[in-house]
mmCIF file as gemmi writes it, N, C-alpha and C atoms, coordinates in Angstrom:
data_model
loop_
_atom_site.group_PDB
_atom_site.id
_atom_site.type_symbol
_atom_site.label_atom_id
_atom_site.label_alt_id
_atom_site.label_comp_id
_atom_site.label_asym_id
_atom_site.label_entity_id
_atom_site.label_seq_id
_atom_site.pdbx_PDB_ins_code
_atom_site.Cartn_x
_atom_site.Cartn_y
_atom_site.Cartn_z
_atom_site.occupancy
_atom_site.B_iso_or_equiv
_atom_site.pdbx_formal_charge
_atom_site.auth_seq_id
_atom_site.auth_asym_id
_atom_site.pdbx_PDB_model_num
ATOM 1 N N . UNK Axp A 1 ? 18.559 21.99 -41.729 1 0 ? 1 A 1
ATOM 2 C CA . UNK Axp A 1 ? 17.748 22.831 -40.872 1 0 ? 1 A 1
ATOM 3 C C . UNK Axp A 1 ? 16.321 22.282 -40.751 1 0 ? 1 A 1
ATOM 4 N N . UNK Axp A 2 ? 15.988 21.916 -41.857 1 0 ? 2 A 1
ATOM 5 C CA . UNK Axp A 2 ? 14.56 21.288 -42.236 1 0 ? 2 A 1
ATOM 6 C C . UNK Axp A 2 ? 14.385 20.108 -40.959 1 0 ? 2 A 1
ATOM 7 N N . UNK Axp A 3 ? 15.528 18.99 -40.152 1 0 ? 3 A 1
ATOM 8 C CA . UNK Axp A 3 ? 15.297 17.719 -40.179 1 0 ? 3 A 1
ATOM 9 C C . UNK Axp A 3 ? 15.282 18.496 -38.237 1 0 ? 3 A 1
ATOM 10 N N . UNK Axp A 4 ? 16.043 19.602 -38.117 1 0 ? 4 A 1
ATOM 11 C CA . UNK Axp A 4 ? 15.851 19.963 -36.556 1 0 ? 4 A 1
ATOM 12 C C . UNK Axp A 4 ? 14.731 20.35 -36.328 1 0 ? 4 A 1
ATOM 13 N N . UNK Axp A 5 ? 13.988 21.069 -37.181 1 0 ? 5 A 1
ATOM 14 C CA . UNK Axp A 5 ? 12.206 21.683 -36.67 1 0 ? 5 A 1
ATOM 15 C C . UNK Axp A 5 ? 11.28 20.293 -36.865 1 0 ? 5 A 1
ATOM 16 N N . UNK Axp A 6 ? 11.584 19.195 -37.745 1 0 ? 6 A 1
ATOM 17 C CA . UNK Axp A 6 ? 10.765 18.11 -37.448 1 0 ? 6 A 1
ATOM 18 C C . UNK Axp A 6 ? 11.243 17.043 -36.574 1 0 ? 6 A 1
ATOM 19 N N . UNK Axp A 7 ? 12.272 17.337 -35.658 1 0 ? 7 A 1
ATOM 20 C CA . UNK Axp A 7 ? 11.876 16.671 -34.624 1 0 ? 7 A 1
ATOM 21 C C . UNK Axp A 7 ? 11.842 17.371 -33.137 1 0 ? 7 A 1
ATOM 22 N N . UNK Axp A 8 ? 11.134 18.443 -33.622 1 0 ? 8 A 1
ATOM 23 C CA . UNK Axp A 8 ? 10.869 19.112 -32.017 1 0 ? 8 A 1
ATOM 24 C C . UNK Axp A 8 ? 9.26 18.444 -31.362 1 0 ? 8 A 1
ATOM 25 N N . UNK Axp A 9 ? 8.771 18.134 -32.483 1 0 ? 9 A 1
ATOM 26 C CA . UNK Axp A 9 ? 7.321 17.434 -32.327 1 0 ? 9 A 1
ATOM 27 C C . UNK Axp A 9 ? 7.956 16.166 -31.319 1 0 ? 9 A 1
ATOM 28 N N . UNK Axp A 10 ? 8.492 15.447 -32.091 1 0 ? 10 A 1
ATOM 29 C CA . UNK Axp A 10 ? 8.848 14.62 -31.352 1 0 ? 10 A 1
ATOM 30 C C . UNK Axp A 10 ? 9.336 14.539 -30.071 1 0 ? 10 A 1
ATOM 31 N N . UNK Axp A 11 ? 10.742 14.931 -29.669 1 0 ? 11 A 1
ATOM 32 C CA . UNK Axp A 11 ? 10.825 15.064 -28.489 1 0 ? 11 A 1
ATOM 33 C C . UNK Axp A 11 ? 10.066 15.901 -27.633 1 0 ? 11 A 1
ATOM 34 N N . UNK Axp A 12 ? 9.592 16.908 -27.782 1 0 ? 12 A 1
ATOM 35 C CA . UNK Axp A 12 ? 7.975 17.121 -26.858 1 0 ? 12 A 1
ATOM 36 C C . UNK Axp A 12 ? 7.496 15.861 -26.26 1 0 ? 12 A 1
ATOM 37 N N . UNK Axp A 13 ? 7.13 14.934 -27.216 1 0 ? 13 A 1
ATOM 38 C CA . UNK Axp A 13 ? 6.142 14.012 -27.356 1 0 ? 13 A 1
ATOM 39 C C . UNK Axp A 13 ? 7.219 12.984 -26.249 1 0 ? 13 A 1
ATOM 40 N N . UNK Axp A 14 ? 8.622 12.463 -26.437 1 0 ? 14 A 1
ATOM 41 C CA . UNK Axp A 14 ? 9.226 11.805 -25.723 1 0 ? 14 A 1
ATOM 42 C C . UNK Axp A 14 ? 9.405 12.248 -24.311 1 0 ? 14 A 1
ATOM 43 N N . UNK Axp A 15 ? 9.548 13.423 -23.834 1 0 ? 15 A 1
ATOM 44 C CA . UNK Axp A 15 ? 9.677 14.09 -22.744 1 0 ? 15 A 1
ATOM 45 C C . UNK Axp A 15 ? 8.372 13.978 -22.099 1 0 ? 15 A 1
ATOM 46 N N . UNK Axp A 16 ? 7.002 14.173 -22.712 1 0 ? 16 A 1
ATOM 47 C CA . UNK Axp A 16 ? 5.457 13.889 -22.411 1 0 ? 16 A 1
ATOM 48 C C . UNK Axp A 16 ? 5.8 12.675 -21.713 1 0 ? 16 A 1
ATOM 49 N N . UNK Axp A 17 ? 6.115 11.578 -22.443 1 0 ? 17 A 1
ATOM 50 C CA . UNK Axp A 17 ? 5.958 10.536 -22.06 1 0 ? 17 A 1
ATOM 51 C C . UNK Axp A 17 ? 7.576 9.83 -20.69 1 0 ? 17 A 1
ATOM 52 N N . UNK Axp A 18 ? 8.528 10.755 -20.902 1 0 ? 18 A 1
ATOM 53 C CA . UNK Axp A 18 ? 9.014 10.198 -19.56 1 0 ? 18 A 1
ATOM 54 C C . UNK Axp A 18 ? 8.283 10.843 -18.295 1 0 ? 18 A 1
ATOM 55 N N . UNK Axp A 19 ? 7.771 12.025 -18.286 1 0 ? 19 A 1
ATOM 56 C CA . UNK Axp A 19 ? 7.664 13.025 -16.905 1 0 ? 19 A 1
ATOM 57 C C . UNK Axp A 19 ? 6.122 11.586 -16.651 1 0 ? 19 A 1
ATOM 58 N N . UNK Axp A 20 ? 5.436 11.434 -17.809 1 0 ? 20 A 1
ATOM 59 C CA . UNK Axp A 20 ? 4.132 10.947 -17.167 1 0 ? 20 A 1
ATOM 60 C C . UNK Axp A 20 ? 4.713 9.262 -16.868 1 0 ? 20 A 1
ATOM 61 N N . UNK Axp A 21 ? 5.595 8.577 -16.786 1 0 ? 21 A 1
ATOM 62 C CA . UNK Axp A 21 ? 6.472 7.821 -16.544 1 0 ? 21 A 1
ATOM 63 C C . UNK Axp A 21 ? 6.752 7.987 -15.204 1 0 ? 21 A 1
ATOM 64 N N . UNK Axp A 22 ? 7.752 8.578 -15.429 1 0 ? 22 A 1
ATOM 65 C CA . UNK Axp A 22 ? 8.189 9.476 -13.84 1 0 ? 22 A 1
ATOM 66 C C . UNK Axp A 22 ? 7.086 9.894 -12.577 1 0 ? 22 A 1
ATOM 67 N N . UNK Axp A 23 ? 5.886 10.39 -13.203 1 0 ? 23 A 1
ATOM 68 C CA . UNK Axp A 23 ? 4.887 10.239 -12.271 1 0 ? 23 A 1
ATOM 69 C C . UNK Axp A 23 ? 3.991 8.923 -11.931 1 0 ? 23 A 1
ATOM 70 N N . UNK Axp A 24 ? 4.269 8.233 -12.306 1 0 ? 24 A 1
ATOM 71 C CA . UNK Axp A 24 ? 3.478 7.351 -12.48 1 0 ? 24 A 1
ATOM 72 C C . UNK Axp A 24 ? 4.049 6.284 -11.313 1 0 ? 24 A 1
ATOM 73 N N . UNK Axp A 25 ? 5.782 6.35 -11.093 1 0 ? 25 A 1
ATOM 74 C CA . UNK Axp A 25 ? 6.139 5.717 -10.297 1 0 ? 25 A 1
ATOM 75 C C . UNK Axp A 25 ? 6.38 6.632 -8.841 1 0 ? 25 A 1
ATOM 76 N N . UNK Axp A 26 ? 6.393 8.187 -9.405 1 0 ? 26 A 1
ATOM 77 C CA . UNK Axp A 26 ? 6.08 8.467 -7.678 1 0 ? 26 A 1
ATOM 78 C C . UNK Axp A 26 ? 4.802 8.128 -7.057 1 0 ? 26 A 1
ATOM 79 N N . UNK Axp A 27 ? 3.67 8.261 -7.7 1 0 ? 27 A 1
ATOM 80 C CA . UNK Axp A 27 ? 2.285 7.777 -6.848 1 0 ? 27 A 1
ATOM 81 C C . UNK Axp A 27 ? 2.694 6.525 -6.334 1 0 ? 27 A 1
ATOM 82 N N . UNK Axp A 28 ? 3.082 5.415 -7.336 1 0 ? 28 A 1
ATOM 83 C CA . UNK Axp A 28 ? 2.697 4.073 -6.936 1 0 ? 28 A 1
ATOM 84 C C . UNK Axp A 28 ? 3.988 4.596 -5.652 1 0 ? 28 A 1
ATOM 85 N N . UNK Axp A 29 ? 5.422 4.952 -5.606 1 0 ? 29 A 1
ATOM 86 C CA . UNK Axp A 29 ? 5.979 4.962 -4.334 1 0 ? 29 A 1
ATOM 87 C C . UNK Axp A 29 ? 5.521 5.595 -3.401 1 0 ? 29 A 1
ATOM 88 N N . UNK Axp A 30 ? 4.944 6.413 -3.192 1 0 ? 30 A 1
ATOM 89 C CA . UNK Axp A 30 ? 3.6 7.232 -2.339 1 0 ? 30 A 1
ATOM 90 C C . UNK Axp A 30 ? 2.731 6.295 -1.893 1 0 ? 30 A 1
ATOM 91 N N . UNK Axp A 31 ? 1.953 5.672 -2.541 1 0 ? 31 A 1
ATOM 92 C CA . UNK Axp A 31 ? 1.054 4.652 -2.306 1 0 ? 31 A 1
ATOM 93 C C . UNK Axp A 31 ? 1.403 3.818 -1.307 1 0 ? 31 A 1
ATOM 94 N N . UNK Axp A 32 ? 2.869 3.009 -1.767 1 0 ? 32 A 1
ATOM 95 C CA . UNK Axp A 32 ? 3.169 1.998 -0.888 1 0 ? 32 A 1
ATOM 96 C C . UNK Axp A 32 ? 3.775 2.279 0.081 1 0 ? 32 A 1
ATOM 97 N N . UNK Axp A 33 ? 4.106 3.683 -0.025 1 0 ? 33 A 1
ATOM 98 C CA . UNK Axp A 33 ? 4.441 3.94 2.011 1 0 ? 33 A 1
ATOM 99 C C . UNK Axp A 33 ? 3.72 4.795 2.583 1 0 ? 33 A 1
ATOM 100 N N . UNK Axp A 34 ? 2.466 5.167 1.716 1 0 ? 34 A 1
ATOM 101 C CA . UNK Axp A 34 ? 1.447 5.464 2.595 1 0 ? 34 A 1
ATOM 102 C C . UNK Axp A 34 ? 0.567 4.074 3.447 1 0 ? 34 A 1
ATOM 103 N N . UNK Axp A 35 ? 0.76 2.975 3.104 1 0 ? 35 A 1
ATOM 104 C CA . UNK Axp A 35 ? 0.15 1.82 3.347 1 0 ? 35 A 1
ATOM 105 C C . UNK Axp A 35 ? 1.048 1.196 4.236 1 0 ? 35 A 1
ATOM 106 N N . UNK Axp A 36 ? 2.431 1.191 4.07 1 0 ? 36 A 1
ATOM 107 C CA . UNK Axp A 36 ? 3.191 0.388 4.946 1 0 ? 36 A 1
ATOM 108 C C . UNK Axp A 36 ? 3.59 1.186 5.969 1 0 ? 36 A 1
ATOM 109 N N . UNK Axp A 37 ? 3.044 2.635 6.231 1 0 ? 37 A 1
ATOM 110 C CA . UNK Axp A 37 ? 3.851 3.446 7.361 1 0 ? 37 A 1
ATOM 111 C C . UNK Axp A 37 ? 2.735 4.071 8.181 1 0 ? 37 A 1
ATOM 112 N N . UNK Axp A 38 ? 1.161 3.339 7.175 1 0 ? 38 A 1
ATOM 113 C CA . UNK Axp A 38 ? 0.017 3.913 8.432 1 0 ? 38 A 1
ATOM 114 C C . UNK Axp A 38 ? -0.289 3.233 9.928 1 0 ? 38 A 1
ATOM 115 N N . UNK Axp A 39 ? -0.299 1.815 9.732 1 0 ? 39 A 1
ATOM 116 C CA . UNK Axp A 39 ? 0.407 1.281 10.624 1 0 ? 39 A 1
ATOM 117 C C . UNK Axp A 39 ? 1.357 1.475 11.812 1 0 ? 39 A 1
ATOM 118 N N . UNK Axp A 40 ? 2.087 2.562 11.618 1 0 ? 40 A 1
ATOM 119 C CA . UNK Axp A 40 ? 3.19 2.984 12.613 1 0 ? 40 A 1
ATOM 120 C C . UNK Axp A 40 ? 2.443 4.009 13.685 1 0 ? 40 A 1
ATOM 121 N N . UNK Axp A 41 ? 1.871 5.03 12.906 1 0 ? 41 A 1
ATOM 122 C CA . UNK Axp A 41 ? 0.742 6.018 13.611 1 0 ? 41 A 1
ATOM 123 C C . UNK Axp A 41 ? -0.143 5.608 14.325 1 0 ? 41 A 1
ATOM 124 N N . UNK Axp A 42 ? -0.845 4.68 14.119 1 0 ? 42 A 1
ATOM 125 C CA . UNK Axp A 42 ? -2.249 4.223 15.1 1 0 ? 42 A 1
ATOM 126 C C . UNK Axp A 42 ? -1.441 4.506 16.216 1 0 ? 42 A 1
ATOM 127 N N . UNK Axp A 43 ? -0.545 3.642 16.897 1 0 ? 43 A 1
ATOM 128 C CA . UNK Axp A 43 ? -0.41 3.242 18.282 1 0 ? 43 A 1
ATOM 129 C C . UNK Axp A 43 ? -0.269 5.359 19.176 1 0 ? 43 A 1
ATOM 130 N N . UNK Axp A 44 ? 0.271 6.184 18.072 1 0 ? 44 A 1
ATOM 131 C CA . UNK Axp A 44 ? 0.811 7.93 18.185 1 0 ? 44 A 1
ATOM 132 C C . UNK Axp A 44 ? -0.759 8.182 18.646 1 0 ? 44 A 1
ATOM 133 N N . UNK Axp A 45 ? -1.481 7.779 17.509 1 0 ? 45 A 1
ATOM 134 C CA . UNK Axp A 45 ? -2.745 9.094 17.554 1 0 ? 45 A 1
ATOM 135 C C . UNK Axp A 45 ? -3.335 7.836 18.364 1 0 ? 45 A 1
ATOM 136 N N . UNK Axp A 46 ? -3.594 6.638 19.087 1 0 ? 46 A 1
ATOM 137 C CA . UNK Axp A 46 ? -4.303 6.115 20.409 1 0 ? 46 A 1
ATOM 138 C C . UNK Axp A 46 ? -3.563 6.893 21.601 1 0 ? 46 A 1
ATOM 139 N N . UNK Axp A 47 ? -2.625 6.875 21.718 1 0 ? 47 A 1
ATOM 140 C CA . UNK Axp A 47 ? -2.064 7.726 22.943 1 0 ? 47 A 1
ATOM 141 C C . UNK Axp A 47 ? -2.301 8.906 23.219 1 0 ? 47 A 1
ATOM 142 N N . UNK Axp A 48 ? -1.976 10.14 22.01 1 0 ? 48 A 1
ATOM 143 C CA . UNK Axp A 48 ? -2.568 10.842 22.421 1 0 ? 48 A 1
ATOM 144 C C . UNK Axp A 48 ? -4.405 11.631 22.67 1 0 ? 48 A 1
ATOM 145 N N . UNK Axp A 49 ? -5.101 10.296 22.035 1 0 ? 49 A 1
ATOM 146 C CA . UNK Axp A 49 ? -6.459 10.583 22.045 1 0 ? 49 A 1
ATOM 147 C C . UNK Axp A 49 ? -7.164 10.031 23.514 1 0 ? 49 A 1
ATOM 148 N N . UNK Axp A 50 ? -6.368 9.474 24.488 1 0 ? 50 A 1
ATOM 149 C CA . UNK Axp A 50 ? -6.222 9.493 25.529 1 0 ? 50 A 1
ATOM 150 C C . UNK Axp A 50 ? -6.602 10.595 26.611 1 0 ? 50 A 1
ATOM 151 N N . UNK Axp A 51 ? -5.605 11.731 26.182 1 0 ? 51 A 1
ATOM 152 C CA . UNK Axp A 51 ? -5.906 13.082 26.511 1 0 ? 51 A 1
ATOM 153 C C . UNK Axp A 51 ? -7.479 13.767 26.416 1 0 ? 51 A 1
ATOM 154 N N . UNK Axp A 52 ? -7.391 14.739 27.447 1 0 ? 52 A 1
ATOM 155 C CA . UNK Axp A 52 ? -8.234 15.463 27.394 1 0 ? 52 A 1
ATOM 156 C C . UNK Axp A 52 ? -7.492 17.296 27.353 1 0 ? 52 A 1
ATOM 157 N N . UNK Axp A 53 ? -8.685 17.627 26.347 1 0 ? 53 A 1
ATOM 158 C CA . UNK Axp A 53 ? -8.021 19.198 26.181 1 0 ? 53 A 1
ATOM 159 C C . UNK Axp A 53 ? -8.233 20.172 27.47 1 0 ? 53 A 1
């Protein structure tokens, strides 16, 4: 019983460290298709800034 309450510290601590893992690669995938897909928009928002309201 003793060896299950000392490792709840632990896995806390392992789970800490996948989620901040896990986030770490959604930004960077965020990042890189915020960069490779801004590009696509210019030509959207020149056309319609064309317009008048």
């Amino acid at each position: 019983m003793r060896k299950w309450n000392s490792e709840r510290g632990a896995t806390a601590v392992e789970y800490g460290i996948f989620v901040a893992f896990i986030a770490a690669v959604v930004i960077v995938g965020v990042a890189a298709l915020g960069i490779g897909t801004q590009g696509l928009f210019t030509p959207v928002a020149t056309f319609f800034s064309t317009f008048s309201p």
